[in-house]
Each structure stands twice: as C-alpha cells, then as structure tokens.
N, C-alpha and C positions, 0 to 999 in steps of 0.2 A: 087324617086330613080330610078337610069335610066343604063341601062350598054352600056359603051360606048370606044371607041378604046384608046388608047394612046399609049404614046411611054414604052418599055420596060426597067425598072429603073436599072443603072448600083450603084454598090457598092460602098460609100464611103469608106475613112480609116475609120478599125475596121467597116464592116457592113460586110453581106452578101446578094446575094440575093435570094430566094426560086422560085422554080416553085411550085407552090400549086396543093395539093393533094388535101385536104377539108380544108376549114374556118368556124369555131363554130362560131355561132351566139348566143351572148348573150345577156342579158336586157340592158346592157351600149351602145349595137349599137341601140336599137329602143330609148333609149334616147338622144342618136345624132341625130338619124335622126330628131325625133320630135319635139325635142326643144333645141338642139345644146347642148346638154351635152358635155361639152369639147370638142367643136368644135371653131376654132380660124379660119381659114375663109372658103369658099365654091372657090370651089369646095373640098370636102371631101367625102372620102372612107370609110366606117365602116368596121370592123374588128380588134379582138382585137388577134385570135391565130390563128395558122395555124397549117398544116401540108405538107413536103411534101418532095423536094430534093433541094440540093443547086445548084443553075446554078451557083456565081460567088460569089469570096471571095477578096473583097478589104484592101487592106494596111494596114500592121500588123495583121492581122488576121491569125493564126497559127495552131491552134487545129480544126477547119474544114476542110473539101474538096470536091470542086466540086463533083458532083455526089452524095452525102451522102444523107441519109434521116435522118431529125431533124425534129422536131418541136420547133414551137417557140411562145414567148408573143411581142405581139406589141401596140403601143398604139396607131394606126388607119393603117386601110389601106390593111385589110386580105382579104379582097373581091375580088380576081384580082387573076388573071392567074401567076404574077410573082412581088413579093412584096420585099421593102431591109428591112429589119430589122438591128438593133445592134448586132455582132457576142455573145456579152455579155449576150442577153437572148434567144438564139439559144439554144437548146441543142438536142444531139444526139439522134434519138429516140431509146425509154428504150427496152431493148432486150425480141423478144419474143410478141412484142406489134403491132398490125397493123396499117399503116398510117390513119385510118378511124377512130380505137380508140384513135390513138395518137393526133387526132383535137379538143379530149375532155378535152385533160389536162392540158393547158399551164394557163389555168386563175381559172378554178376551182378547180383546185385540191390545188395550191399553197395556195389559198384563205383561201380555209378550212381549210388546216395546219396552217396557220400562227394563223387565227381567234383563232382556239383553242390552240395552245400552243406559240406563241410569243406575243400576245395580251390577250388572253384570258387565258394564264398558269392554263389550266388545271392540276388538282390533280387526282391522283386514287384515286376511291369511291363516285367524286363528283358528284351530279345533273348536267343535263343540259339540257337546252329548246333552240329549234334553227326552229324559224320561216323561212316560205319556204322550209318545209322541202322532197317538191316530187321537187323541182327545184333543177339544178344541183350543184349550193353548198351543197343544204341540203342533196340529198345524197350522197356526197362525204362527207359532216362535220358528219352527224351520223355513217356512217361506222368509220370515223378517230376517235371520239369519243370514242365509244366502243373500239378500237385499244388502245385508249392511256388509257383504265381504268376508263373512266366513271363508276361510279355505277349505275348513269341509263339514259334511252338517250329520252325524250318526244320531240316532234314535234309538229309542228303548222300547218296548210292548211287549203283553201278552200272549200275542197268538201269530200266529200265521197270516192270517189274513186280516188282519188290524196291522201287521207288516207292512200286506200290499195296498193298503189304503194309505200307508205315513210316505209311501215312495213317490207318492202324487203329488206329493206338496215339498219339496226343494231338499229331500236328505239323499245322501249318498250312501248312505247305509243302514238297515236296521234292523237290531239285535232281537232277538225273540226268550225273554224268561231272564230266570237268575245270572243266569252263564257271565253275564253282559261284562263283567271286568275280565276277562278272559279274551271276550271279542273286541272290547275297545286295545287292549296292548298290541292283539294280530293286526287291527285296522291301522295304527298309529307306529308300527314297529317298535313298540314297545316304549314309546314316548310317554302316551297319555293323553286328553283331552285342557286345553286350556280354559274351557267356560262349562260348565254342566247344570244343567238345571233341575231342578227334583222337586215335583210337588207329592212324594209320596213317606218320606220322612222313614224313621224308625231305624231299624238294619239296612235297607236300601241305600239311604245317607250316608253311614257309616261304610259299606261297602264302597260307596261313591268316591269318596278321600282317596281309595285306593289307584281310579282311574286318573286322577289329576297331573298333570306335566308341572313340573319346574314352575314355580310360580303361578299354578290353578286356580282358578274360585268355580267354590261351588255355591248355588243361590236356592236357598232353600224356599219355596213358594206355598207347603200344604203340608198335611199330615195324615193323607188318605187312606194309609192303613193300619190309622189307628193305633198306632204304637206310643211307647210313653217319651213325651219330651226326649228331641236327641239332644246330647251333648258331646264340646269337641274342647280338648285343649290342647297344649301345649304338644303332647307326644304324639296327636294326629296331624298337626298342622308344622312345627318346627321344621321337620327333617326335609320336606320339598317345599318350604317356606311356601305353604298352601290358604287359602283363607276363605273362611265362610262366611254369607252373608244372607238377610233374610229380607221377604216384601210380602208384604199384603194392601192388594187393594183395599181393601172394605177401610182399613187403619187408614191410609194415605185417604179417601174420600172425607174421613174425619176429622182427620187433623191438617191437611190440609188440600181442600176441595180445589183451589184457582189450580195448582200445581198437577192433579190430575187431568183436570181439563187440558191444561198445556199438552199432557202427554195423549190423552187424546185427541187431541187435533191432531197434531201430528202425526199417527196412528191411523186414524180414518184417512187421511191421505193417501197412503198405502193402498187402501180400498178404491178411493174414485180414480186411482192412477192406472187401476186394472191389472196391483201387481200381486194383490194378494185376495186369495180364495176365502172365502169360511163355507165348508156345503153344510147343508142343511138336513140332517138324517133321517129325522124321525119328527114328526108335527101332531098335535095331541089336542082336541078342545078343551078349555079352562076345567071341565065339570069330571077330565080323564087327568087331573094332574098325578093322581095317586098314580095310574097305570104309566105316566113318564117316571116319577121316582122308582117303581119298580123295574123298568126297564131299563133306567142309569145303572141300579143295584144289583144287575148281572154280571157288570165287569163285560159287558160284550158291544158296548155301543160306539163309535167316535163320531168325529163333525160333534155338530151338533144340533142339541133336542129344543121344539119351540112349544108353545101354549099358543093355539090361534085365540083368539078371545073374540077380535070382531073384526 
C-alpha cells in the first residue's frame, strides 16, 4: 500500500464529492488489502467511511451543499484527500458531534443497530453474547444492547485487558479466549444466550450454536479468521429450534442504500442523545496508513483507528 497523486474526482449525477477530515480504518480495508476482499480490480483504495466537507454536489442532488460537513459510508476509496461518494449515504454531520468523532460512525454504529434490531430483533429482558466485544462494533453493539433492553449484555475477547476496556461500554460480563461456551452456561445457569452475534466465523460459529437458549439466533456479521465458509443445518439448528442469520453492510449499501440510511439515522441518534460512546484509539496521517493496518493485524487494538487526512 503506497500513497500516491491523482487526479481530483469530480461528482457524478446524485454523488457528491468530500474533502476528508479523517477515514476510519476498519477490518474490511485490511481484508482488501490482503486478500482482495471485494476488491474487483487494482488499482484500489481502501476506505469504507469518512468524515469531512463537501467540495461538490452533482446532478440532482438537493438536500446537500457545498461547504457542509457530513459524514458519510462508502464502499472503497476513503483513504484520499477528496473522495465522490452517493449523495444517498452522505449524511449531515449529527449536531454537537466533532468531525474526528464523526469518522467513527458511518460503518459501525449503523452495523450495530441493524445487527441487533433488524436482524437480530432483539426483545427487552433478552440475553445476548456478541463476540469482539472491545472492537468497534462491539462497543457500539453492547452499549445499543443495553439501550434497547437487554436483560444482560456478555462479551467475548482475547485478552485480559481488551476485557477491561468491553466493561466500559454497557456488558455485564466478559469472557476472555475459547472457554467462552462454558462461561456463557455458568453466567446463564445453564440456559444459554438468546441473541449472539459473531463477526469471526469458522469454528467460533459453530461453537456459538452450542451457547443458544430455546429459540436463539445467531447473526453471523464477518469471517475474520479466516476460516472456510460456515455451514449449519438441520442437526445444528432442529433440536433448540435455533436459527442463523447473516448481514453485511457493504451488500445492504448496494442493494439498497435509502434503507441504510434509514438505519443510520436512527443510529447516529444514539450518538447526539449522548448515549452512546465510540473512543477513538489510535489516529495515524493518511501517508502512515500501512503502519494502522499493521497495527489492526496484531489482534491487540479496540475503539477505534482513524486516518487524520486534514
């Protein structure tokens, strides 16, 4: 990954363009990079959100204006002094909010929401377990949790002290390594968790089935270590009449953009209501993006990592 000149992209109809504040770096750009995670051909730009002001609003485009400060979700290409996006997942940044925090929330914050109430329709009082929980969905998804009624919010992580960073943001419990279906049965007396979310796929997944109560879903979101396509049928799901179900932002931005926006409005609300945190860990200039994917690719980071650009 190499920074390098180009020409300055003018606005299609219905696009705008952004001068970027900061671009959030998340796991889906060090999977582009490394093994072309939806990546269709090279040369390519990582970045999935931004923040900053709009230099230029092309054709049909109405409810922006130059000079404005938005943030917005895109599906490559945040990395850059001045990027076009679709006017469609632009939105105005939420009152009260700073352009530095405003780079934390166009992918995570929407994620969480959906994970837990359009996919995963959470109930008040239910269980839920939600793997990666010092990474920036997971504190964005336990704080939303706890908002939406959870009766109690367990977490998953690696280490000890990515532990003590998950317990600042709304979970009543958190597991540390493999063990975790062993400590969800002690936490639950042996019930199980009603909602779980897993953006790490593979054996983790299939481990995950095991935690489920009477009527569970598990909401698969990622596949971050790598493992081959999971699969679930009849003889993992039948016996606790259990059910899986999958989401990806980048897909829903695709096929249908108005529908995220919805979910991010409502999402960033959360934010200017003062109920939900994103800290910000680790901040990197555009020209150090390599040394933030290396730093993601320790497995030791949470909150989240930004690109200051300008």
């Amino acid at each position: 990954m190499s920074l390098t000149e180009v020409g300055t992209p003018e606005p299609a109809p219905g696009e705008v363009t952004i001068d970027v504040a900061y671009a959030g770096v998340n796991f889906a750009d060090i999977k582009a990079r490394s093994v072309g995670y939806r990546v269709s051909a090279l040369p390519f730009v990582p970045g999935l959100e931004v923040s900053g002001r709009i230099h230029a609003v092309g054709e049909g485009v109405s409810d922006l204006r130059p000079g404005q400060e938005v943030v917005a979700f895109i599906s490559g290409g945040g990395y850059a002094e001045t990027v076009a996006v679709p006017a469609v997942t632009a939105f105005p940044l939420p009152e009260g909010i700073s352009l530095r925090t405003g780079a934390t929330l166009p992918t995570v914050l929407p994620t969480a929401h959906a994970l837990l109430h359009e996919v995963g329709r959470l109930r008040e009082g239910e269980s839920v377990l939600i793997h990666g929980a010092a990474g920036g969905v997971g504190i964005a998804a336990g704080q939303l949790a706890r908002l939406g009624g959870a009766g109690a919010v367990y977490g998953v992580v690696s280490s000890r002290e990515k532990a003590e960073q998950a317990l600042k943001y709304g979970y009543d419990e958190v597991f540390v390594g493999d063990g975790f279906p062993e400590d969800v049965r002690r936490a639950t007396g042996g019930l199980g968790v009603d909602l779980l979310l897993d953006p790490v796929g593979g054996e983790t997944l299939l481990r995950s089935l095991d935690t489920l109560a009477l009527f569970g879903r598990l909401v698969s979101f990622g596949n971050a270590g790598d493992a081959a396509p999971w699969r679930v049928g009849q003889a993992e799901l039948y016996a606790g009449a259990r059910s899986v179900s999958g989401f990806s932002i980048l897909t829903l931005s695709q096929t249908d953009p108005r529908r995220l926006a919805d979910i991010a409005g409502r999402a960033f609300h959360t934010v200017t209501a003062g109920r939900v945190e994103l800290p910000v860990t680790a901040e990197f200039a555009l020209a150090e993006a390599a040394e933030a994917h290396r730093l993601v690719e320790t497995r030791t980071t949470t909150g989240k990592l930004l690109l200051k650009v300008a």
